[in-house]
PDB file as gemmi writes it, atoms N, CA and C in Angstrom:
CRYST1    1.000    1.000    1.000  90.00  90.00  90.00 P 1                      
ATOM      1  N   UNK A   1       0.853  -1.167   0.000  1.00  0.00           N  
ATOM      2  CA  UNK A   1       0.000   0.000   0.000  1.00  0.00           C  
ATOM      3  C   UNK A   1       0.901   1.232   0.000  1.00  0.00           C  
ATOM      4  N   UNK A   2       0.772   1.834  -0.670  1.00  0.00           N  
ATOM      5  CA  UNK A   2       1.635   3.203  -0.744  1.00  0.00           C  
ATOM      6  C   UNK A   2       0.578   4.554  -0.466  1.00  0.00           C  
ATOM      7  N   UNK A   3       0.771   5.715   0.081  1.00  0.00           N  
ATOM      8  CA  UNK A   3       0.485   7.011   0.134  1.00  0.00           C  
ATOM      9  C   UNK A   3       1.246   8.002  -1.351  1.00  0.00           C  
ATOM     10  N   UNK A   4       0.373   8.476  -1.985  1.00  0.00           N  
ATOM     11  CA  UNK A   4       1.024   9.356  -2.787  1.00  0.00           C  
ATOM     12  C   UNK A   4       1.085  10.960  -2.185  1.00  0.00           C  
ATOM     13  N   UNK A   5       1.995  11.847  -3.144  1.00  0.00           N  
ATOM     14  CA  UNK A   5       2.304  13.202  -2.639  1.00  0.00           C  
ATOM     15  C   UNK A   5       0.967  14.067  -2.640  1.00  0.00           C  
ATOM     16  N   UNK A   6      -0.170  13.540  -3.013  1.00  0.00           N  
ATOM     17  CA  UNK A   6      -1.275  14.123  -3.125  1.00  0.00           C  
ATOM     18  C   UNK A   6      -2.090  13.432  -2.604  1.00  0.00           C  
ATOM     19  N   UNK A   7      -1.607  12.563  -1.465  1.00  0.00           N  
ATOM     20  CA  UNK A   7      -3.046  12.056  -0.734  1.00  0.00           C  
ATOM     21  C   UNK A   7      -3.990  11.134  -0.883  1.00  0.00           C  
ATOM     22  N   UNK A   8      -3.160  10.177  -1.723  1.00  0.00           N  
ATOM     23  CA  UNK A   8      -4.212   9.196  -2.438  1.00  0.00           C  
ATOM     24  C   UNK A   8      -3.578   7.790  -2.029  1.00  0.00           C  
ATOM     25  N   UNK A   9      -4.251   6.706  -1.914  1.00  0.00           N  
ATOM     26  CA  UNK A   9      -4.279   5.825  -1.503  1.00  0.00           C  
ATOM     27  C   UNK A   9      -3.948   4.623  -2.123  1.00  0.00           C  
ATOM     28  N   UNK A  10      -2.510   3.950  -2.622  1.00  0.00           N  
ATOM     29  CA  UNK A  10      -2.553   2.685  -3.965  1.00  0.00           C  
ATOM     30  C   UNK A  10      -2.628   1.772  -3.636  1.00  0.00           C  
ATOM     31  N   UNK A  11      -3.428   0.720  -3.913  1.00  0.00           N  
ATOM     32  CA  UNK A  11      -3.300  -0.489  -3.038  1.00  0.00           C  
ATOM     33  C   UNK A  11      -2.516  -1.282  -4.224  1.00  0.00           C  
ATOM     34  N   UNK A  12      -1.676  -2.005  -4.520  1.00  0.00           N  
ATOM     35  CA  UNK A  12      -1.164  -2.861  -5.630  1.00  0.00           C  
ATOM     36  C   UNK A  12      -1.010  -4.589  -5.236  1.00  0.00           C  
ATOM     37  N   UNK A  13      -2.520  -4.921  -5.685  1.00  0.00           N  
ATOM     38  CA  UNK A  13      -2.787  -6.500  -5.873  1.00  0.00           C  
ATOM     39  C   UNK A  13      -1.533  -7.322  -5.883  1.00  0.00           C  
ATOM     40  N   UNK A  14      -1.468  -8.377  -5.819  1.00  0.00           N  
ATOM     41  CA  UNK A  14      -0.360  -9.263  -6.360  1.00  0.00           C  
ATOM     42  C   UNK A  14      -1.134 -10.809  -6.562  1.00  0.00           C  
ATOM     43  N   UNK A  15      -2.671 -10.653  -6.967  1.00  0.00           N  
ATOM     44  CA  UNK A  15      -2.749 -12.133  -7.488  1.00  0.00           C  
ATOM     45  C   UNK A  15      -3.495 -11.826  -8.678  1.00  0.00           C  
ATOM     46  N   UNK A  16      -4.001 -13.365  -9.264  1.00  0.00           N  
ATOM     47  CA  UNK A  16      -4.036 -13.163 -10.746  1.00  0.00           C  
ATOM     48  C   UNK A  16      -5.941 -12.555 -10.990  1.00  0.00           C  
ATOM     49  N   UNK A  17      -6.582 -12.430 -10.336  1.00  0.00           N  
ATOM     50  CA  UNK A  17      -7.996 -12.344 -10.196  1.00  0.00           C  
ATOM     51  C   UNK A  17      -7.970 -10.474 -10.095  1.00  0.00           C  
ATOM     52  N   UNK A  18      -7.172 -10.300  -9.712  1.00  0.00           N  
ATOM     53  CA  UNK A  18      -6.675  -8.315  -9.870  1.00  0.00           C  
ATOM     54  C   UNK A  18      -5.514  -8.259 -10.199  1.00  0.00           C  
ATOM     55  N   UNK A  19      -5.437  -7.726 -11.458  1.00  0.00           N  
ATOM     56  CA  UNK A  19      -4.275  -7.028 -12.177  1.00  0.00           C  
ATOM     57  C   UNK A  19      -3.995  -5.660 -12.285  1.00  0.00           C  
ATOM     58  N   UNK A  20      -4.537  -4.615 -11.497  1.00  0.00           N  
ATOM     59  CA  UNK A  20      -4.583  -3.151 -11.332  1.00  0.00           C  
ATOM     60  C   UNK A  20      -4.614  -2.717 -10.309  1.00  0.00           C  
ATOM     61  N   UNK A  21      -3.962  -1.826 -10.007  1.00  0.00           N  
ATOM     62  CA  UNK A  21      -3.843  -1.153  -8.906  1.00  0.00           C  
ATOM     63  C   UNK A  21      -5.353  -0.849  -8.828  1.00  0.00           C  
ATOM     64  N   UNK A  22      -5.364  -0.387  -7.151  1.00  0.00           N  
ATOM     65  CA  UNK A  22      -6.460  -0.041  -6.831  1.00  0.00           C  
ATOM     66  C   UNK A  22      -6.343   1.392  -5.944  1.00  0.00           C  
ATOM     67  N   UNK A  23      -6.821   2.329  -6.588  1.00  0.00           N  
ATOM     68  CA  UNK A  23      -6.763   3.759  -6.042  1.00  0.00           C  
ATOM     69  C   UNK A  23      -8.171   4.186  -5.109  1.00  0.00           C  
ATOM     70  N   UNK A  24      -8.142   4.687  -3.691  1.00  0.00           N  
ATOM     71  CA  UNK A  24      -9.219   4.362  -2.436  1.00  0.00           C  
ATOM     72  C   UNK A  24      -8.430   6.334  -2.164  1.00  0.00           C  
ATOM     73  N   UNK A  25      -9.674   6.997  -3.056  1.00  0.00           N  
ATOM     74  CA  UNK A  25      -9.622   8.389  -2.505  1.00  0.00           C  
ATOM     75  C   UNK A  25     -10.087   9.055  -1.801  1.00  0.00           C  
ATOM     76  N   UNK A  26     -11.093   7.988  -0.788  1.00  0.00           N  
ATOM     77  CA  UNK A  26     -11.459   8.560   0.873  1.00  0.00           C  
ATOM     78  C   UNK A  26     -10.485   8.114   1.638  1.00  0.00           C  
ATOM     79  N   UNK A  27      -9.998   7.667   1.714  1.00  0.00           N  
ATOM     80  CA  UNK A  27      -8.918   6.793   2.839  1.00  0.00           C  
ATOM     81  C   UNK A  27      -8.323   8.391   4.052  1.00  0.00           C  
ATOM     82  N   UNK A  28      -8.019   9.138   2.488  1.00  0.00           N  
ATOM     83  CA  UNK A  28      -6.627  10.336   3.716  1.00  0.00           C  
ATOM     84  C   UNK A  28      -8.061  11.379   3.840  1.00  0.00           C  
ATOM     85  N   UNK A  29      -8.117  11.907   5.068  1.00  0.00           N  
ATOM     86  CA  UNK A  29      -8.853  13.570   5.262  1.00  0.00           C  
ATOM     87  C   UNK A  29      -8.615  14.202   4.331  1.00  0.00           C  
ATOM     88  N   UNK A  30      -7.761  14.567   3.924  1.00  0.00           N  
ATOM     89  CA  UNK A  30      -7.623  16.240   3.084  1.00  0.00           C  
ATOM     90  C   UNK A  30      -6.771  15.393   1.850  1.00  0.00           C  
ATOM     91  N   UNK A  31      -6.994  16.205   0.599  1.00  0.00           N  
ATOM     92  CA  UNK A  31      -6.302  15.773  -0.332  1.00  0.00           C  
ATOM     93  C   UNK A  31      -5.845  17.085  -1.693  1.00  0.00           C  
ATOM     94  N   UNK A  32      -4.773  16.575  -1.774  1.00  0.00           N  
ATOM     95  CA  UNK A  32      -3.968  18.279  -2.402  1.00  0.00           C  
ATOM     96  C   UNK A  32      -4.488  18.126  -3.604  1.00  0.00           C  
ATOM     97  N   UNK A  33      -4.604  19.248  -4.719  1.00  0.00           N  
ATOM     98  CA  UNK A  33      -5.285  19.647  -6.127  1.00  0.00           C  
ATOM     99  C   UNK A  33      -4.201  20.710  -6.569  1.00  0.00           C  
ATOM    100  N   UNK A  34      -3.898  20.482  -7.521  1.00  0.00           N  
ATOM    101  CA  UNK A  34      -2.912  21.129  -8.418  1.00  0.00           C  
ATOM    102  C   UNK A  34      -3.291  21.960  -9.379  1.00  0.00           C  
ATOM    103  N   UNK A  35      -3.652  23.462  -8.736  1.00  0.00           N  
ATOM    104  CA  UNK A  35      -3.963  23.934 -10.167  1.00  0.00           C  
ATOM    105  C   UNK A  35      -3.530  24.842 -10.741  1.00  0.00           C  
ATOM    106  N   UNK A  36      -3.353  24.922 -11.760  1.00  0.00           N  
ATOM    107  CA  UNK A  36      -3.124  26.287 -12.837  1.00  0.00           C  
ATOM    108  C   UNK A  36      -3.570  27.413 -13.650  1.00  0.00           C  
ATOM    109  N   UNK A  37      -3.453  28.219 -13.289  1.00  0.00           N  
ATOM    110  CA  UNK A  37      -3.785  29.811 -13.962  1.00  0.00           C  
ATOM    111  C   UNK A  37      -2.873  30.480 -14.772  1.00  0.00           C  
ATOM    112  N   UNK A  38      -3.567  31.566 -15.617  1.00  0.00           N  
ATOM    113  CA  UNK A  38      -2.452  32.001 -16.252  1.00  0.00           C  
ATOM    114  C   UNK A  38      -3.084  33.885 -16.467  1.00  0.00           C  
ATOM    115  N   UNK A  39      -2.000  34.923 -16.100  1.00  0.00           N  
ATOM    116  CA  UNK A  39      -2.372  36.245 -16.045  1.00  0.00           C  
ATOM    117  C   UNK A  39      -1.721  37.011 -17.142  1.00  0.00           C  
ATOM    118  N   UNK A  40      -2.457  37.761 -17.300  1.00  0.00           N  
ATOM    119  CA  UNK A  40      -1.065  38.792 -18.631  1.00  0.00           C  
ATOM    120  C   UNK A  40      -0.815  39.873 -17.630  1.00  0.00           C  
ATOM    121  N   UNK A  41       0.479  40.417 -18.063  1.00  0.00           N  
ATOM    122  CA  UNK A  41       1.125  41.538 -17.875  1.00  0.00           C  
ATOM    123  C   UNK A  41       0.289  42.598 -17.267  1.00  0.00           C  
ATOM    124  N   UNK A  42      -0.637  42.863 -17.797  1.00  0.00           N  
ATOM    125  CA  UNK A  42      -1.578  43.877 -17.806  1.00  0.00           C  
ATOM    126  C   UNK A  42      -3.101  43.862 -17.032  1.00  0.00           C  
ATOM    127  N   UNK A  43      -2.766  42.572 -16.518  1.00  0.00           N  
ATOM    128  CA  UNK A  43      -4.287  42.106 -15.198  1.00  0.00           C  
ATOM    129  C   UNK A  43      -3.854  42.827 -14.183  1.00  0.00           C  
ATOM    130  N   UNK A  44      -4.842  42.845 -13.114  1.00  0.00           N  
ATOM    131  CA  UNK A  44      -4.386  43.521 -11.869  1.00  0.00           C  
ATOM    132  C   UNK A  44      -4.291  41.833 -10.974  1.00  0.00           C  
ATOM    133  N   UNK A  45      -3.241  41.906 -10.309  1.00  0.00           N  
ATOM    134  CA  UNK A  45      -2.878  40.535  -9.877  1.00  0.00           C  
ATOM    135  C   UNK A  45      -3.563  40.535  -8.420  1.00  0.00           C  
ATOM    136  N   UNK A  46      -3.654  41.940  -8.129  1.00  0.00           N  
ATOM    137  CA  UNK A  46      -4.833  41.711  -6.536  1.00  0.00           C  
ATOM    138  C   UNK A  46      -6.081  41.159  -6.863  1.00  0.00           C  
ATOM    139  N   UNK A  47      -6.328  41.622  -7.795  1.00  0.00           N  
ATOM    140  CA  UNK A  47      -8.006  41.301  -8.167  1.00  0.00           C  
ATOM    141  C   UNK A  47      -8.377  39.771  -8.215  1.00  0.00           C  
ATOM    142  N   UNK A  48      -6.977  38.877  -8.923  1.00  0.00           N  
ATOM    143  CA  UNK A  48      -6.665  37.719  -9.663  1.00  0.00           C  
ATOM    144  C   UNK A  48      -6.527  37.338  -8.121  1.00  0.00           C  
ATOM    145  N   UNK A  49      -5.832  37.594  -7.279  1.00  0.00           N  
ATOM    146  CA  UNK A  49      -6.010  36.650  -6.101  1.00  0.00           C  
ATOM    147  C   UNK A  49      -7.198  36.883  -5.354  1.00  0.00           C  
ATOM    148  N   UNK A  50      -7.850  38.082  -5.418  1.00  0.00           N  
ATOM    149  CA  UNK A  50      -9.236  37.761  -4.893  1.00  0.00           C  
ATOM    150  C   UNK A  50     -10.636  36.688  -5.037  1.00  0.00           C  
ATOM    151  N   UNK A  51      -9.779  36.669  -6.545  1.00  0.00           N  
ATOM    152  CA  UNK A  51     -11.273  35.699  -7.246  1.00  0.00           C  
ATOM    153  C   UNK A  51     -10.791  34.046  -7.276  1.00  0.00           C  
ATOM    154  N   UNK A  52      -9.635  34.047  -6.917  1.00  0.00           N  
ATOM    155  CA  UNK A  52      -8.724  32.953  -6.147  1.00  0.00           C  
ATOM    156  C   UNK A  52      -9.252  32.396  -5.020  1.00  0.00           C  
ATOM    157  N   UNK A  53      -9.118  33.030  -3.958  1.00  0.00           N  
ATOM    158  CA  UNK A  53      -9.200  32.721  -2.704  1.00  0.00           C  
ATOM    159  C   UNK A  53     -10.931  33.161  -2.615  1.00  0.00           C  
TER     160      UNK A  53                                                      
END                                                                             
């Protein structure tokens, strides 16, 4: 069973009746999300973290 850097749970079978990992994404409380934005030059970057948070 492994923990990943984002909180997720792998279980990895080893008989022949399951051949796939098995991913269990209630297991941890809190779980991290990776996300991405993108601003031009010319945004106001306060505003951009307001509508952020």
């Amino acid at each position: 069973m492994l923990t990943t850097s984002d909180n997720k749970t792998v279980l990895i079978p080893n008989g022949v009746l399951a051949t796939e990992p098995i991913i269990n994404y209630s297991t941890q409380t809190t779980r991290r999300v990776d996300w991405t934005f993108s601003i031009t030059y010319g945004d106001d970057l306060d505003k951009a973290y307001a509508v952020i948070d």
